[in-house]
C-alpha positions as CSV (number, residue, x, y, z in Angstrom):
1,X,111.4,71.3,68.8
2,X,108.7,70.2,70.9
3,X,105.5,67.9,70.1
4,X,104.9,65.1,67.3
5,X,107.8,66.4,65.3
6,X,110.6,65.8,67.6
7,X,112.1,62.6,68.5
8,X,112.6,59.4,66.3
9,X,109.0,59.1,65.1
10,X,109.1,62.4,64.0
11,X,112.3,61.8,61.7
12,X,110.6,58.5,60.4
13,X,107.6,60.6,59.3
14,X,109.6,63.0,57.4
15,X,111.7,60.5,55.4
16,X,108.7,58.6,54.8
17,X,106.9,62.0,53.5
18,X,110.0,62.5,51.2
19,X,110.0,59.0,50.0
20,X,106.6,59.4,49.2
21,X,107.2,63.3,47.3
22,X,110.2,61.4,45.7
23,X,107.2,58.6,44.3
24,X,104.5,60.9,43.5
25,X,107.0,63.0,41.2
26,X,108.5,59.8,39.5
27,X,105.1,58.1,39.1
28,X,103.7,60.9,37.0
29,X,106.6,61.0,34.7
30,X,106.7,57.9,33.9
31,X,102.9,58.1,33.0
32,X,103.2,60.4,30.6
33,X,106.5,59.2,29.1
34,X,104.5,55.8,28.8
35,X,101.9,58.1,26.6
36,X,104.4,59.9,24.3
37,X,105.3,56.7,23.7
38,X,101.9,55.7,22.7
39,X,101.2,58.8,20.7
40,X,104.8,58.5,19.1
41,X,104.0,54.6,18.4
């Protein structure tokens, strides 16, 4: 592996990008749980 994605910087990236997956996916459920809630209420 050669270029930006090798080294340290490169693994800080990619758990950064996961974190950041991991908070776009749990973000948006919790949006629309908050509005079945809403509907339901």
């Amino acid at each position: 592996m050669s270029g930006p994605q090798s080294g340290p910087d490169g693994a800080r990236s990619l758990e950064e990008s996961t974190i950041l997956v991991q908070a776009a996916t749990v973000v948006p459920k919790g949006a629309t749980r908050c509005l079945e809630l809403r509907k339901i209420g």
